[in-house]
C-alpha positions in Angstrom: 114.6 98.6 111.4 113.7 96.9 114.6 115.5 99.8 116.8 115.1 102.7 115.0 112.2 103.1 113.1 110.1 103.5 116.2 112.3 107.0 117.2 111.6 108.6 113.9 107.8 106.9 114.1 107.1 108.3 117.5 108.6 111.8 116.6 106.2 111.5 113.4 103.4 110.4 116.2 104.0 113.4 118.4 104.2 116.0 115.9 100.7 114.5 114.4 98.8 114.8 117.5 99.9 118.4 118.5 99.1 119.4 115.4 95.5 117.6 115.8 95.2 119.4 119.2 96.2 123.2 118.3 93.9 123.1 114.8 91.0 121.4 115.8 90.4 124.8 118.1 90.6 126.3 114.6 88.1 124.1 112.8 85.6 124.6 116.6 85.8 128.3 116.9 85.4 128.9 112.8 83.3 126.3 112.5 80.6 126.4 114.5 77.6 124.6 114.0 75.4 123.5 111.2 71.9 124.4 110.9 69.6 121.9 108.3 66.4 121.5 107.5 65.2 117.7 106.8 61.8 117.4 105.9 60.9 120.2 107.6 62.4 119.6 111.0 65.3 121.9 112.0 68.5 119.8 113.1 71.8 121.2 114.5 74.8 119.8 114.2 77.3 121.3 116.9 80.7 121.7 115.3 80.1 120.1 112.5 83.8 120.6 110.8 85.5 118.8 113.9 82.9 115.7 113.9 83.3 115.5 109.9 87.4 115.2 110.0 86.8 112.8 112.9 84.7 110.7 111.0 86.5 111.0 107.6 89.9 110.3 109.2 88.3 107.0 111.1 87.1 105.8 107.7 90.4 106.0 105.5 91.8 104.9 109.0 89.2 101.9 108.5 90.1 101.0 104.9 93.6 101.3 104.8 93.9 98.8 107.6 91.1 96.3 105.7 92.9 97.2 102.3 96.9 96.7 104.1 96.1 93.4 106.6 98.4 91.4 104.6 101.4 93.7 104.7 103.1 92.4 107.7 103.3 88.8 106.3 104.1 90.0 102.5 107.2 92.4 104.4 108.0 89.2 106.9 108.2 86.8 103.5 110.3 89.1 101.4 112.7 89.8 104.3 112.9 85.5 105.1 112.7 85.1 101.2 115.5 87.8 101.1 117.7 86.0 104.0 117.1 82.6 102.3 119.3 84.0 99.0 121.7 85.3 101.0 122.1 82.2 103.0 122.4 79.8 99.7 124.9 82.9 98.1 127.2 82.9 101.3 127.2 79.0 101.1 128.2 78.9 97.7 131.2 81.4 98.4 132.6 79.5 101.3 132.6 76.4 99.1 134.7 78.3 96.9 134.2 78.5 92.7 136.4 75.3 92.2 134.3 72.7 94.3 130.8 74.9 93.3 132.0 73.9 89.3 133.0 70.3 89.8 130.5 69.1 93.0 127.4 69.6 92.2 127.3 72.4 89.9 123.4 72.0 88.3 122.1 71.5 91.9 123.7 74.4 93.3 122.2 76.6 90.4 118.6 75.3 90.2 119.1 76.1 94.1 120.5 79.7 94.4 117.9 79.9 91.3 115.1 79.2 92.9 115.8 81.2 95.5 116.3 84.7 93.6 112.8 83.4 91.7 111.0 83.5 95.6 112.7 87.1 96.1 111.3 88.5 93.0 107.5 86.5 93.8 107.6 88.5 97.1 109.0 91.6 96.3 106.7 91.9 93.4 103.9 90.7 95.9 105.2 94.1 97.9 105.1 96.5 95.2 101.3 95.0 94.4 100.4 96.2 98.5 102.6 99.4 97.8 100.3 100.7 94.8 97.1 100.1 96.8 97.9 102.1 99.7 99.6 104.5 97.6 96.0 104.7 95.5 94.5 105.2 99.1 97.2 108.2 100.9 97.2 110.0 97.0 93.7 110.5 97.1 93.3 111.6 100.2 95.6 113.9 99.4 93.0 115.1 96.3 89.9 114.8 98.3 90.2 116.2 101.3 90.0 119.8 100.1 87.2 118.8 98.1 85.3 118.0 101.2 86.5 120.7 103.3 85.2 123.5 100.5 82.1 121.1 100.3 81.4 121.2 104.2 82.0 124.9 104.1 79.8 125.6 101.2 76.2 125.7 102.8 77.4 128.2 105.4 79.8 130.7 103.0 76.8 130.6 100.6 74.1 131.4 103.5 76.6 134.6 104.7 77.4 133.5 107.7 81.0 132.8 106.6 83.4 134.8 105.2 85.5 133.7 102.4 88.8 134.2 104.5 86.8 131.9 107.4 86.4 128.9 104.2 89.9 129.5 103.6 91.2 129.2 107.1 88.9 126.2 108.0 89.7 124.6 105.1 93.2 124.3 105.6 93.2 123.7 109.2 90.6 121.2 108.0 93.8 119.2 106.0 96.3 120.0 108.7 94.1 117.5 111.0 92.4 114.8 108.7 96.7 114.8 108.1 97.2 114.3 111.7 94.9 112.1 112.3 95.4 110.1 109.5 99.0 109.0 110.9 99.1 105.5 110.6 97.7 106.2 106.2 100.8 107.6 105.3 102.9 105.7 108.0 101.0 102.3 107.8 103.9 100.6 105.3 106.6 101.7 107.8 104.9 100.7 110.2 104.6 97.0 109.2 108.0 96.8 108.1 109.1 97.7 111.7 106.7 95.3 113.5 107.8 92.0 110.7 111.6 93.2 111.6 110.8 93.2 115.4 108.9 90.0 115.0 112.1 88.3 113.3 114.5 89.9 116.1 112.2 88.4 118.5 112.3 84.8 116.7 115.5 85.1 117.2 116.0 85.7 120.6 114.0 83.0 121.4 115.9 80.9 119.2 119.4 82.0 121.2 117.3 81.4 124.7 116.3 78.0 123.5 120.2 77.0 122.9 121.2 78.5 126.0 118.7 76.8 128.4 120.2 73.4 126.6 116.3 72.3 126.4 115.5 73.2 122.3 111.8 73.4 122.1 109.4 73.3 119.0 110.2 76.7 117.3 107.5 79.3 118.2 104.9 80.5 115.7 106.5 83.4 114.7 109.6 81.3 113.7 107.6 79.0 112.0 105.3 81.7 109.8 109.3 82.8 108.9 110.0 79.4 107.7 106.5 78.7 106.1 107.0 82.0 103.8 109.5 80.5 101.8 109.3 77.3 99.2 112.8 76.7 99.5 112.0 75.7 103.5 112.8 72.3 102.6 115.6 72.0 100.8 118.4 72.4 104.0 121.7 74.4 103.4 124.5 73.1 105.2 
């Protein structure tokens, strides 16, 4: 995750921005600009269809960040929560089944227990962040023709755009609110890459501090790691 999500992410990226760049000439040449009439004062609003996706892509930009700012600790908790089971299941194995039965058997249990119990709390806490971004992307997907038409309707409706000129600006209209709404439909990828860099980069530090033969206090982002999970502790051996 730490490696390769940012290839695919960047090709995503690049593609995004080209597309902004080749339709936004669309949406500036069939555009134009609006002309209104507020309280009897004429106003005109040069290339009104490339200032409206700017502004509408900056807001769901805006709200999916506000709505999503916990996403990077919930994906860093499940994935320590997630290591933590692991660590108590590969203990248990090494043990082997005899000693697990007759050492210790109810404390082992209540352990590796209470451990799958902190994977489900997180991974449930996940899904929770999942269905509001997903509420967020999917109605983007709905409303952004809805505005496009909208934006296009005082100027079909006063003649001085075609029907085939709404058409064409309102699709080039979702090819760049698209674009430039990268990071909405990318924003859960791209926490789960920067919580699996932050854990590679824990652990580096970790493996420097051994090598220097001088252990410090663990750094934060090691710490946050431990904090995420109840079962902090409660050592495994």
């Amino acid at each position: 995750m730490a490696t390769e999500a940012p290839i695919g992410m960047s090709a995503g990226l690049l593609a995004a921005v080209l597309n902004a760049v080749v339709f936004i000439g669309i949406l500036w040449n069939v555009g134009g600009d609006l002309a209104v009439n507020i309280f009897g004062y004429d106003l005109t609003v040069p290339k009104y269809l490339v200032i409206s996706v700017g502004v509408y892509s900056a807001f769901l930009s805006v709200a999916v960040t506000i709505i999503d700012r916990r996403l990077i600790r919930v994906f860093a908790a499940k994935n320590a929560a997630e290591a933590q089971f692991r660590s108590v299941g590969s203990h248990l194995r090494e043990r082997g089944l005899t000693t697990a039965v007759t050492t210790g058997s109810k404390e082992q249990r209540t352990l590796l227990n209470s451990a799958l119990l902190d994977v489900i709390d997180r991974s449930r806490l996940l899904c929770l962040q999942f269905v509001r971004t997903t509420l967020v992307s999917q109605g983007n997907v709905l409303l952004a023709p809805v505005i496009a038409w909208i934006l296009c309707a005082p100027k079909y409706l006063s003649g001085s755009m075609s029907l085939g000129d709404v058409a064409q600006a309102t699709a080039a209209f979702i090819i760049v609110q698209t674009a430039l709404n990268w990071l909405v439909d990318n924003y859960p990828a791209v926490a789960d890459c920067l919580s699996s860099i932050n854990r590679v980069a824990s652990l580096l530090i970790a493996l420097d501090e051994f090598d220097t033969g001088a252990p410090r206090k663990a750094n934060t982002a090691l710490r946050a790691t431990r904090e995420a999970s109840p079962l902090r502790r409660r050592p495994v051996d």
